[in-house]
Backbone as numpy.savetxt, mean C-alpha at the origin, in Angstrom:
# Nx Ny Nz CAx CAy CAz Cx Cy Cz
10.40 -41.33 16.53 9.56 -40.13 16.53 10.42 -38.88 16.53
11.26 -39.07 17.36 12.15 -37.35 17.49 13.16 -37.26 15.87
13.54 -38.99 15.53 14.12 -38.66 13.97 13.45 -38.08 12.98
11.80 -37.89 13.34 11.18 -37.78 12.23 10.88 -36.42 12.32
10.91 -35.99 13.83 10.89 -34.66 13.67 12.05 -33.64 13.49
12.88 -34.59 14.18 14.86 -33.69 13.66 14.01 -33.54 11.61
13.68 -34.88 11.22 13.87 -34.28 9.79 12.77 -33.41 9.27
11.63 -33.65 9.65 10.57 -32.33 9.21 11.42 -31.24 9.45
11.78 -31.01 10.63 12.49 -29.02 11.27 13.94 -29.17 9.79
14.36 -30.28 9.78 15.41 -29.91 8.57 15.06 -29.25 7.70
14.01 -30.01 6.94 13.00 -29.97 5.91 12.38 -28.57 5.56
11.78 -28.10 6.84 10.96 -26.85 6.25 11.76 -25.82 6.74
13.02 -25.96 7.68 14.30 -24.81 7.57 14.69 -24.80 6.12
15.23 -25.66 5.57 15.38 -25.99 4.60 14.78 -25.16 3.34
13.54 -25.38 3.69 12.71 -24.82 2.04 12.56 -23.03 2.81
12.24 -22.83 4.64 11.88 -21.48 4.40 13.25 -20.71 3.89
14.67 -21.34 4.20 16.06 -20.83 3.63 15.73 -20.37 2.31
15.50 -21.41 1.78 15.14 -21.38 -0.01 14.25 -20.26 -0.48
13.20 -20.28 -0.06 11.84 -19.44 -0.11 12.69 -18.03 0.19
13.41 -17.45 1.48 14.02 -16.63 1.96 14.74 -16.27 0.59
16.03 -16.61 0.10 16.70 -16.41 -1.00 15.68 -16.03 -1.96
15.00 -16.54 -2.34 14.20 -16.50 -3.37 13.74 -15.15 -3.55
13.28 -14.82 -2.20 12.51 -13.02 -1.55 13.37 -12.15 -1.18
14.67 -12.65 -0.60 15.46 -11.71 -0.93 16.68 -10.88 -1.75
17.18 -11.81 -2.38 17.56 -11.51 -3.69 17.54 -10.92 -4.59
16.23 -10.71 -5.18 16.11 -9.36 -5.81 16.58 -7.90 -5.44
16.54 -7.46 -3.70 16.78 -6.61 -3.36 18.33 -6.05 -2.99
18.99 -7.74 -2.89 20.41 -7.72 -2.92 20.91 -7.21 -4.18
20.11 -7.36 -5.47 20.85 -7.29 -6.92 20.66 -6.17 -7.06
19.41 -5.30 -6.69 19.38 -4.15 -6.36 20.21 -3.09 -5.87
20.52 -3.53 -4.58 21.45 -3.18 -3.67 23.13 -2.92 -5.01
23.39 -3.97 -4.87 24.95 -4.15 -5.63 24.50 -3.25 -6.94
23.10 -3.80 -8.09 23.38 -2.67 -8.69 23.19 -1.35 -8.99
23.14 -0.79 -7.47 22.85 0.49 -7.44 24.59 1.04 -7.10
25.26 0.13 -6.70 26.43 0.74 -6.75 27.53 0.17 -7.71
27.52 -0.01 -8.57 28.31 -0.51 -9.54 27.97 0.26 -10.85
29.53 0.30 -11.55 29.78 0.99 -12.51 28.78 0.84 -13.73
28.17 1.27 -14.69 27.69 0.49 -15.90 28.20 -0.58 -16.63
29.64 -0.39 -16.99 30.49 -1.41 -17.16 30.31 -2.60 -16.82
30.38 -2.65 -15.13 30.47 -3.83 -14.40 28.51 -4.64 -14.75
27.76 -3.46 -14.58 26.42 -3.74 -15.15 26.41 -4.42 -16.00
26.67 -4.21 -17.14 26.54 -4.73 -18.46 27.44 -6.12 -19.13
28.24 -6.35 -17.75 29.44 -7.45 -18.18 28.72 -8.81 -17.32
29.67 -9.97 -17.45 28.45 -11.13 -16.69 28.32 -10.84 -15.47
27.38 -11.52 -14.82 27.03 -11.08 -13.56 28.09 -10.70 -12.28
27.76 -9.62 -11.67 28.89 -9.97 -10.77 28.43 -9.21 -9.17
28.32 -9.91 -7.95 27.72 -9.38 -6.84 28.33 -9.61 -5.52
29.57 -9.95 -5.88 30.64 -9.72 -4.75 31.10 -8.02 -4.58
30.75 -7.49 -3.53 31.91 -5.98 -3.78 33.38 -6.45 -3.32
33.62 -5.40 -4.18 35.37 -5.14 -3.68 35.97 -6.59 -4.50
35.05 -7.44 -4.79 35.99 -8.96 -5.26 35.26 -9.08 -6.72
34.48 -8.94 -7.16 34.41 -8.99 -8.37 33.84 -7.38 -9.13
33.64 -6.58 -8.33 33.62 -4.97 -9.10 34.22 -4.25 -7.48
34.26 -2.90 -8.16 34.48 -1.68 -6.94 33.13 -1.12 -6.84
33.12 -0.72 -6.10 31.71 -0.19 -6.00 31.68 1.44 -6.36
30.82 2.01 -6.46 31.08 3.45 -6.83 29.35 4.17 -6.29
29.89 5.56 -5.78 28.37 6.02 -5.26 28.14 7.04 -6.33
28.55 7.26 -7.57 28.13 8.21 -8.27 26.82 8.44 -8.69
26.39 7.04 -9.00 24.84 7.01 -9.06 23.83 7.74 -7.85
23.97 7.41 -6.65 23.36 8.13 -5.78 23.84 9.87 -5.48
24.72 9.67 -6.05 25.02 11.38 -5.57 24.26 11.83 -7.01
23.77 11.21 -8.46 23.24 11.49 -9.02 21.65 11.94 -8.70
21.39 10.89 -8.46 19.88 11.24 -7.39 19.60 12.33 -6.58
20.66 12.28 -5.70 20.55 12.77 -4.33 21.22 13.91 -4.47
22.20 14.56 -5.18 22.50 15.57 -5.44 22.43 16.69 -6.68
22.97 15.94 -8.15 22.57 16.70 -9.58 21.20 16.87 -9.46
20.25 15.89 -9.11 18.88 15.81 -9.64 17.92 15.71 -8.56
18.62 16.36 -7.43 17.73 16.17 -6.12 16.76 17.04 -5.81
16.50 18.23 -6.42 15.31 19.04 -6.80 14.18 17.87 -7.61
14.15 16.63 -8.18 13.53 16.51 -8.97 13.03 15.65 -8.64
14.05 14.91 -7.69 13.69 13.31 -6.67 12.71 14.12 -5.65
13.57 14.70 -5.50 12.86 15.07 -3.46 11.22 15.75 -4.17
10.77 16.49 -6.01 9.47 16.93 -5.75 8.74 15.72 -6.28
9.48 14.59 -6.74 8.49 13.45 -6.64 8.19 12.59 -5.84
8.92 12.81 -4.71 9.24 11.72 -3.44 7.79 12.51 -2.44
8.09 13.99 -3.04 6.98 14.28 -2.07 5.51 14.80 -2.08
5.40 14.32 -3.77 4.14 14.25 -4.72 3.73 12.47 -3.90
4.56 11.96 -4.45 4.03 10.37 -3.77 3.23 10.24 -2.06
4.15 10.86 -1.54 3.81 11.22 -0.04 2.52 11.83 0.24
2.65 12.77 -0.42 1.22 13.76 -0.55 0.00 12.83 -0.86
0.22 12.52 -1.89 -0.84 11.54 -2.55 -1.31 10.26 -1.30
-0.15 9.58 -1.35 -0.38 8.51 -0.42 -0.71 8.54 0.99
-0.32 9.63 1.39 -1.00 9.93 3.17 -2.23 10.49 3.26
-2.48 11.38 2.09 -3.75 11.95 2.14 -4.77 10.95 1.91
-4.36 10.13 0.79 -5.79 9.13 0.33 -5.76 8.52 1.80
-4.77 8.00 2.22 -4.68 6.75 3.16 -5.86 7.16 4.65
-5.78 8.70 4.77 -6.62 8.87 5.83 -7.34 9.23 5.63
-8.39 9.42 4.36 -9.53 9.30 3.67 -10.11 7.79 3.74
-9.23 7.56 3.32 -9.71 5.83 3.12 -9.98 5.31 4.59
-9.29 5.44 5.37 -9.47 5.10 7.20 -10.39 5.99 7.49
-10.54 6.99 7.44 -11.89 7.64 8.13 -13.50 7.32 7.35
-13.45 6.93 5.99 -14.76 6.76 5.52 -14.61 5.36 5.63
-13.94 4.36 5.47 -13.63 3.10 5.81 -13.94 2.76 6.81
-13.83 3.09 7.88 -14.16 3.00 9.12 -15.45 3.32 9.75
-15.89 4.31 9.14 -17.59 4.94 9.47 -18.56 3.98 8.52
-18.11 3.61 7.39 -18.93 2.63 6.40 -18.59 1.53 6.70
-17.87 0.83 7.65 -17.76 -0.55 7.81 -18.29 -0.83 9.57
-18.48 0.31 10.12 -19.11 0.49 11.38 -20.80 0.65 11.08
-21.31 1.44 10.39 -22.23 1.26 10.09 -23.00 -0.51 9.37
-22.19 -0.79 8.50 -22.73 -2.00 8.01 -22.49 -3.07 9.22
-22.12 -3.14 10.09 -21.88 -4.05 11.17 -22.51 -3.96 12.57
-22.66 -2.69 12.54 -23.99 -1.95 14.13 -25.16 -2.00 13.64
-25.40 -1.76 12.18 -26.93 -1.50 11.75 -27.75 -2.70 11.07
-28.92 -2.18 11.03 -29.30 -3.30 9.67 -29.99 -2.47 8.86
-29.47 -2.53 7.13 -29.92 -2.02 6.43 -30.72 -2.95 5.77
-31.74 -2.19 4.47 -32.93 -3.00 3.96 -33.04 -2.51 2.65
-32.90 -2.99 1.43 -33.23 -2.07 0.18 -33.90 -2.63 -0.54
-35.51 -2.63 -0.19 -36.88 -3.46 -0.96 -36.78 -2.95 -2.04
-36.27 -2.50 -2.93 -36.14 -2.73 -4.20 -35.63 -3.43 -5.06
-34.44 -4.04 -4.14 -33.65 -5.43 -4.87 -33.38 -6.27 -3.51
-33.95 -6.22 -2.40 -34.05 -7.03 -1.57 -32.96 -7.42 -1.38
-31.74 -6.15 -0.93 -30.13 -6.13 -0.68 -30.84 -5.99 1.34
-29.54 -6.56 2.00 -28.98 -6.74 3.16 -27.93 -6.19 3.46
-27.14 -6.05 4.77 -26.13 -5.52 4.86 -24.96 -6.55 4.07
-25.42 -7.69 3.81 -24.04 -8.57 3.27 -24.19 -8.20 1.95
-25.52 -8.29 0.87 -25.30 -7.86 -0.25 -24.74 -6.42 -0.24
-24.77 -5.34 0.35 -24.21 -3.98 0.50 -22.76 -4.17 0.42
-22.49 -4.83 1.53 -20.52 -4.69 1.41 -20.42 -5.42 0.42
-20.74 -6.68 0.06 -20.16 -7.39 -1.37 -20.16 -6.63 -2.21
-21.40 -5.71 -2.68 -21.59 -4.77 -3.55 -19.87 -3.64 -3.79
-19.76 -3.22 -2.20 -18.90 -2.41 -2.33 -17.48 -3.18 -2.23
-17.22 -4.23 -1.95 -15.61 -4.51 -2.63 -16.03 -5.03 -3.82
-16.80 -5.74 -4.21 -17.23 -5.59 -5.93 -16.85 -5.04 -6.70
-16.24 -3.31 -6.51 -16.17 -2.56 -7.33 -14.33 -2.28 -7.35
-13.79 -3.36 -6.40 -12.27 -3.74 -6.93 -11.88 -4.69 -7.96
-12.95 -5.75 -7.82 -12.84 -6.36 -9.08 -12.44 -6.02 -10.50
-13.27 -4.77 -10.80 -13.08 -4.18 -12.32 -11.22 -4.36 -12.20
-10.93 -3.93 -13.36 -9.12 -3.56 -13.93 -9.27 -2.08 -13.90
-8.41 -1.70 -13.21 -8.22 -0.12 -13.18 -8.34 0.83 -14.78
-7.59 -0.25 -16.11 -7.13 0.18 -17.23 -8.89 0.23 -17.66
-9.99 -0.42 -17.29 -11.08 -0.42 -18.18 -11.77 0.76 -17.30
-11.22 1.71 -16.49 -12.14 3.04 -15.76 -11.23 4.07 -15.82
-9.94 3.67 -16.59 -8.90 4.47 -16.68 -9.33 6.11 -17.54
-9.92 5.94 -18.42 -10.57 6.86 -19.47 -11.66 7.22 -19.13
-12.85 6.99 -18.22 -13.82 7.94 -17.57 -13.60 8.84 -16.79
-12.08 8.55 -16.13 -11.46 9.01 -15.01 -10.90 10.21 -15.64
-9.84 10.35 -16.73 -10.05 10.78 -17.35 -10.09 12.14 -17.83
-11.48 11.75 -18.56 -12.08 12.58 -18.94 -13.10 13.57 -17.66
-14.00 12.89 -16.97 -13.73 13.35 -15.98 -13.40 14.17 -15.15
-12.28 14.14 -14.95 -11.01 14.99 -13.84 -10.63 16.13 -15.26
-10.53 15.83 -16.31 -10.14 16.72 -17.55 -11.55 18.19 -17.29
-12.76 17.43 -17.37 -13.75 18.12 -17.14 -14.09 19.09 -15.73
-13.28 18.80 -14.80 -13.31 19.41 -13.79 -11.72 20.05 -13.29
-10.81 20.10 -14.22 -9.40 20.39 -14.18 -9.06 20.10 -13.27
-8.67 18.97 -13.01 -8.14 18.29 -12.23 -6.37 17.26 -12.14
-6.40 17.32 -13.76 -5.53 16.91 -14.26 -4.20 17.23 -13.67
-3.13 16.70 -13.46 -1.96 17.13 -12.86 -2.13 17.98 -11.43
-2.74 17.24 -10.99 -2.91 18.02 -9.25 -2.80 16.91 -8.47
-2.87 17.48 -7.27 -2.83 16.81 -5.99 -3.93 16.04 -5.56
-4.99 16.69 -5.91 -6.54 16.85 -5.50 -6.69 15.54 -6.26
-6.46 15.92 -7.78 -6.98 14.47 -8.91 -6.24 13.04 -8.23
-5.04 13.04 -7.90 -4.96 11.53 -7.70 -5.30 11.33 -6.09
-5.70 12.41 -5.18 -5.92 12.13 -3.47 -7.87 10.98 -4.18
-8.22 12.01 -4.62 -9.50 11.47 -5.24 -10.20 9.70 -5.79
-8.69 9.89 -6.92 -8.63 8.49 -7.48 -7.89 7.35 -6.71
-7.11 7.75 -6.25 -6.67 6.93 -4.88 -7.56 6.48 -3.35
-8.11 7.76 -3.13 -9.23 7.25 -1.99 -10.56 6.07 -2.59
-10.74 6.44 -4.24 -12.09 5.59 -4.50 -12.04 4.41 -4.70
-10.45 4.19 -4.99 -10.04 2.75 -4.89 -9.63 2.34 -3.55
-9.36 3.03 -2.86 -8.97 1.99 -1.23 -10.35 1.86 -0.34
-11.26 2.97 -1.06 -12.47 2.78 0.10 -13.05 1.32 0.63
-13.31 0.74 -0.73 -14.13 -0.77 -1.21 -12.79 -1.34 -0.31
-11.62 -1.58 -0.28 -11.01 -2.63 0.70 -11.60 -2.24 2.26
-11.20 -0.71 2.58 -11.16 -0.36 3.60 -12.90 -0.52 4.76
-13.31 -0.32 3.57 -15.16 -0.88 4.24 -15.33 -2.69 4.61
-14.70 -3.40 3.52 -15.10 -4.72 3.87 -13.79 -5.03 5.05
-12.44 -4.82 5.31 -11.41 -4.74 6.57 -12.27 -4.39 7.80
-13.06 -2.96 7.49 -13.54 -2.83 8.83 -14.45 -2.78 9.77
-15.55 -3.43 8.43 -16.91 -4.30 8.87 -16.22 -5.70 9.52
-15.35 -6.23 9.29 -15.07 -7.57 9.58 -14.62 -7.23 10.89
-13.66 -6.30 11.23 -12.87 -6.19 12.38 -14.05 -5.94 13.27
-14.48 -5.10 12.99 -16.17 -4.81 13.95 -16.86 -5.36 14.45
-17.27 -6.44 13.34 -17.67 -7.54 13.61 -17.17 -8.57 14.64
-15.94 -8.62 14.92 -14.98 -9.63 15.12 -15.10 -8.63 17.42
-15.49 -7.31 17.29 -15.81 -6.90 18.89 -16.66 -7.14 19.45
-16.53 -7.16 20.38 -17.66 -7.57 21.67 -18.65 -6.26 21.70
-19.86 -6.26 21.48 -20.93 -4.94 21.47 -21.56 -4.47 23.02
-20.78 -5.69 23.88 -21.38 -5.36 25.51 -20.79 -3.99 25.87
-19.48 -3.80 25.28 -19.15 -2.20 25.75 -19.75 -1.21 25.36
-20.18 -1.19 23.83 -21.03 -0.13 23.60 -22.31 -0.17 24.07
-22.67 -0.99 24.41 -24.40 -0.57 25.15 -23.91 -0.23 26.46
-23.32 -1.27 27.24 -22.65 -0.05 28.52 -22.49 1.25 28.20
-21.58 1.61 27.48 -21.08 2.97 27.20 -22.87 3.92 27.17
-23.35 3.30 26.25 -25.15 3.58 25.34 -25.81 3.94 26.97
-25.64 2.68 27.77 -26.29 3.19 29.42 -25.80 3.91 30.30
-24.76 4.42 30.30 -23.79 5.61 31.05 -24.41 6.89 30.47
-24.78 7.11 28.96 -25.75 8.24 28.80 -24.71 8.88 27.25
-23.77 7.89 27.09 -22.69 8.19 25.63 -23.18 8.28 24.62
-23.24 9.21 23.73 -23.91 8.87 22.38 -23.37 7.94 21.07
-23.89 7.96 20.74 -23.42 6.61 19.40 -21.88 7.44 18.92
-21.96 8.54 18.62 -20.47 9.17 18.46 -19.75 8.75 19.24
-20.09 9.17 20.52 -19.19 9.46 21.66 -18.74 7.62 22.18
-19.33 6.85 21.64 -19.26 5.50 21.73 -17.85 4.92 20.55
-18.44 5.11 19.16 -17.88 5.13 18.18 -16.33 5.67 18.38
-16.28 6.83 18.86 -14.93 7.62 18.97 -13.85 7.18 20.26
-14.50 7.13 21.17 -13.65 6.74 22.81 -14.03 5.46 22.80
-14.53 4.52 22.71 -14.20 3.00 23.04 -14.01 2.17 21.46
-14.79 2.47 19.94 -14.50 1.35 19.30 -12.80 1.92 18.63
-12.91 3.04 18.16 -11.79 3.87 17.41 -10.46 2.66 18.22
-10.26 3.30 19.43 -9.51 2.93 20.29 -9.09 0.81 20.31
-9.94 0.42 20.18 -10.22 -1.12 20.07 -9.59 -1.25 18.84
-10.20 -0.46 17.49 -9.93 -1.12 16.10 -8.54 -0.47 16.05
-7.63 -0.25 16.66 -6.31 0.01 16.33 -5.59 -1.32 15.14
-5.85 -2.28 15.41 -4.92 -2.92 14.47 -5.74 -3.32 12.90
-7.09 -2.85 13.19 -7.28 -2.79 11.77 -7.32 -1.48 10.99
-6.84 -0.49 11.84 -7.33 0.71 11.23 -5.77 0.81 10.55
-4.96 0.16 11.90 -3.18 0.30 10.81 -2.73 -0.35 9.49
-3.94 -1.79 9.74 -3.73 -2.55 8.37 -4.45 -1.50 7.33
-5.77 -1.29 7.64 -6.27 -0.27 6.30 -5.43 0.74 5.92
-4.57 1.69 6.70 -3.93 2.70 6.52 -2.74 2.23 5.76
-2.13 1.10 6.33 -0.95 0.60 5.46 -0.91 0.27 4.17
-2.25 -0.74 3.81 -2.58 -1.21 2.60 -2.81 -0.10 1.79
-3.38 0.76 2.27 -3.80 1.78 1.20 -2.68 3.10 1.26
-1.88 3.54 1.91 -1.12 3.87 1.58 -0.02 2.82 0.31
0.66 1.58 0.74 1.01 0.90 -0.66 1.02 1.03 -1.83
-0.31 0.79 -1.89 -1.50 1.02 -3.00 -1.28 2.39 -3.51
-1.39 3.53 -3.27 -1.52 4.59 -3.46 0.45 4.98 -3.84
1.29 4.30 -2.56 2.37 4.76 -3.16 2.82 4.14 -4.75
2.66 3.01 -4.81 3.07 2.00 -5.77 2.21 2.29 -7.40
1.36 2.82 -7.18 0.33 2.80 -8.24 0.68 3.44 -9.56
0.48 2.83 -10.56 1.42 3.86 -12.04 0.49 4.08 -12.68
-0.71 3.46 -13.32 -1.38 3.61 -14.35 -2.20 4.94 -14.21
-2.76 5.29 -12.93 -3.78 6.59 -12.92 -2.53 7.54 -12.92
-1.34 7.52 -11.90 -0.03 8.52 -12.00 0.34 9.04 -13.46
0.43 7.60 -14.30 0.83 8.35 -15.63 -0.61 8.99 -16.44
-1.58 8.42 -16.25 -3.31 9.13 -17.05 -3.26 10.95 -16.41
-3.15 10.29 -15.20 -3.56 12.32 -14.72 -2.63 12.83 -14.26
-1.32 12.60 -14.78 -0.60 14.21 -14.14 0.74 14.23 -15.68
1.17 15.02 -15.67 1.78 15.54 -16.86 2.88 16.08 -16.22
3.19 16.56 -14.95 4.38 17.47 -14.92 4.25 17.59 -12.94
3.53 18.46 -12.64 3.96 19.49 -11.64 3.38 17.62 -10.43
2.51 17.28 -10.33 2.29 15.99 -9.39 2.81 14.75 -10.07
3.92 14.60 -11.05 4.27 12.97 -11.14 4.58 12.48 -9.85
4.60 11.00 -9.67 4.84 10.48 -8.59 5.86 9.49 -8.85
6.88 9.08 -7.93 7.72 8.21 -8.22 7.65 7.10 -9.28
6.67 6.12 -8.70 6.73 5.31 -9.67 6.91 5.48 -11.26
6.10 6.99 -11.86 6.25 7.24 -13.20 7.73 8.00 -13.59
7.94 8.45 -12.32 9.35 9.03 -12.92 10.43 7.74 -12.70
10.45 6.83 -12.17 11.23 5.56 -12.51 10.66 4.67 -14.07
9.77 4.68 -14.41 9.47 4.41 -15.67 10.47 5.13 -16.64
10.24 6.28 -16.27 10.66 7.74 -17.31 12.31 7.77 -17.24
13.22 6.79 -16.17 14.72 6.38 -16.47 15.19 6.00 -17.67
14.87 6.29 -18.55 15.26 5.56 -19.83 15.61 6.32 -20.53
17.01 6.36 -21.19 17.63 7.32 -21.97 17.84 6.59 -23.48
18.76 7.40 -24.40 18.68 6.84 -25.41 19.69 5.65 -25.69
20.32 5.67 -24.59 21.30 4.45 -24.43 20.58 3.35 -23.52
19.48 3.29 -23.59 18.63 2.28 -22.81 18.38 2.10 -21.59
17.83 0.69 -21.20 17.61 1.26 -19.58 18.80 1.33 -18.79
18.72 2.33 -17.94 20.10 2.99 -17.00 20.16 2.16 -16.03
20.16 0.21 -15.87 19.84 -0.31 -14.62 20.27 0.22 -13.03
21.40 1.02 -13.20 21.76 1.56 -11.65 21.02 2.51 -11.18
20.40 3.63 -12.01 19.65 4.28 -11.78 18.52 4.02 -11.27
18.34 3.27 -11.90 16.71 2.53 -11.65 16.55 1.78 -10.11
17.55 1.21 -10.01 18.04 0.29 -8.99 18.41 1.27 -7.44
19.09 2.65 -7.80 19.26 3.40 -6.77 17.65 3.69 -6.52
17.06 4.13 -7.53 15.42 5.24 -7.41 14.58 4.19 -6.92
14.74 2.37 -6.77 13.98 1.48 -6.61 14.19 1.76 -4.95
15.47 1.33 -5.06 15.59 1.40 -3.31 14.61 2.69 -2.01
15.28 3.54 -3.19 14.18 4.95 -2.56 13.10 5.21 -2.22
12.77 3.75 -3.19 11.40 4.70 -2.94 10.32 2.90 -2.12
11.39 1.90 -2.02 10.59 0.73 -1.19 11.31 1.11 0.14
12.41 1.62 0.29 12.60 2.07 1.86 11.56 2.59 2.85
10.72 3.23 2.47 9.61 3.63 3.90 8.41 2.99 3.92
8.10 2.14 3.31 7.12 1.27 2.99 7.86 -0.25 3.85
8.95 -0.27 3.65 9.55 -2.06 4.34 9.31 -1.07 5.93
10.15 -0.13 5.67 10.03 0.59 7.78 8.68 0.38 8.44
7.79 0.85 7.72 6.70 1.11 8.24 5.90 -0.12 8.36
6.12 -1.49 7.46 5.82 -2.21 7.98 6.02 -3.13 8.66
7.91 -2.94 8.58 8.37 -3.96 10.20 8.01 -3.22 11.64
7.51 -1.90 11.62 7.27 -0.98 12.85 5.97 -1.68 12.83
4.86 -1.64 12.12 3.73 -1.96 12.57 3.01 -3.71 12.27
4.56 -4.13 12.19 3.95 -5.84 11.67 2.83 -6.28 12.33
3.06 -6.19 13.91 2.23 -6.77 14.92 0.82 -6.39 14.61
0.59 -5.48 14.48 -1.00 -4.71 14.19 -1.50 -5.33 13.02
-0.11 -5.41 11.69 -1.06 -5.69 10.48 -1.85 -7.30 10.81
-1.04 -8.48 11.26 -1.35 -9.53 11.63 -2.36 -9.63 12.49
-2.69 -9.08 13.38 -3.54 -8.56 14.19 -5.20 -8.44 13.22
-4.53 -7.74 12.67 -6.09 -6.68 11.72 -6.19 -7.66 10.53
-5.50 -8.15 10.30 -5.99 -9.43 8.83 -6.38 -10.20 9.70
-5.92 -10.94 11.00 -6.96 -11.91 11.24 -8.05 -11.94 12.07
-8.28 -10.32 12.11 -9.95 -10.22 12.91 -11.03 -11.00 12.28
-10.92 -10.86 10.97 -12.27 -11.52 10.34 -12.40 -13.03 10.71
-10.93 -13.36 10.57 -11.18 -15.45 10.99 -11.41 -15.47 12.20
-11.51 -14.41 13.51 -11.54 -14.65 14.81 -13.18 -14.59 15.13
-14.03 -14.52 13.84 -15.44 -14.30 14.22 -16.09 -15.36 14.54
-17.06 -15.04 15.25 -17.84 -16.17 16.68 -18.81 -16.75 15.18
């Protein structure tokens, strides 16, 4: 019995090692080729420093210094975009997934429930972004919106809402309602309930919604490149836009990659505990 378990623990050390390499690797090749010459780029592989290239920081002082007016106003077009939707998305997320879980709704016209309601509303992640890409649009064209702040806080919140409603009907679901009628018999109003005891409770799903949809919002290219032209690009499109006439610049790309997954890995080894937490409220339901 203990041989068989010495070899399972071999076994799945074994494959998570493997699996590990597998996930981290990419970021190592990254890493090396953000500091290596083009030369060394373009010759067979090579990812030893100091033993099979020198390393060189010219690339980042390219970034970070020649062109750092240009990084730092897309680093903080992305930011803009992505913090703003993200607490849009958590505050209507949160009031629409509190509601569908305290209430009961009724719509005798198609004889919808609160479960057909939320299905309804993550339903509307399903579509492909590219087939609403052109209503959007036109649209935001029609209301000049185009190349602003406003146009992608907009198109970014309407896509995280539908996650952020069905996350936090579930988490809701997943609390005990004896505190709020206590609270309800102390003389608290449904706000004053809502705000000082559930707010406070849904902490780890409100960090998963905020996280996910920030992601989402940082990572996103297709609406970035439809609605903005100049003054709001956001990272991701200006790493597209690395491409010169000598082809793709892999170090470049590779420095601007790092840049811009650095506060996204922070933020979610700071708040791992919560996200795990808030994804598995829904399986913890009675």
């Amino acid at each position: 019995m203990k041989k068989r378990s010495l070899g399972t623990n071999i076994m799945l050390y074994t494959l998570l090692t493997i699996w590990a390499f597998i996930c981290l690797f990419p970021f190592y090749w990254m890493i090396t080729t953000s500091f290596k010459r083009p030369l060394d780029v373009n010759r067979v592989p090579r990812y030893i420093p100091f033993v099979d290239y020198q390393p060189t920081t010219d690339h980042w002082k390219f970034l970070l210094v020649d062109e750092q007016a240009k990084t730092v106003r897309y680093f903080r077009n992305s930011l803009i975009a992505g913090l703003t939707s993200c607490v849009f998305s958590v505050i209507l997320g949160s009031m629409a997934g509190y509601g569908l879980s305290r209430f009961r709704y009724y719509w005798s016209r198609l004889g919808w429930r609160n479960d057909n309601i939320a299905f309804w509303i993550i339903s509307q992640r399903f579509l492909p972004p590219a087939a609403v890409v052109i209503p959007f649009l036109l649209f935001f064209n029609f209301l000049r919106l185009i190349d602003t702040h406003v146009g992608l806080i907009l198109a970014y919140t309407a896509f995280n809402i539908p996650f952020s409603v069905w996350i936090m009907r579930d988490f809701f679901n997943s609390l005990p309602i004896d505190l709020e009628e206590s609270a309800r018999v102390d003389g608290a109003t449904r706000w004053q309930t809502f705000a000082r005891i559930v707010i406070p409770l849904s902490t780890p799903g409100l960090v998963t919604v905020a996280l996910f949809s920030f992601i989402f919002a940082w990572n996103e290219y297709l609406f970035a490149l439809m609605l903005t032209n100049f003054e709001a690009i956001t990272m991701p499109v200006y790493l597209a836009g690395m491409k010169s006439t000598k082809g793709i610049e892999w170090w470049y790309m590779s420095a601007l990659s790092l840049i811009m997954v650095t506060p996204v890995m922070l933020i979610g080894l700071f708040l791992q505990r919560y996200i795990v937490r808030g994804l598995a409220a829904g399986a913890l339901k009675g």
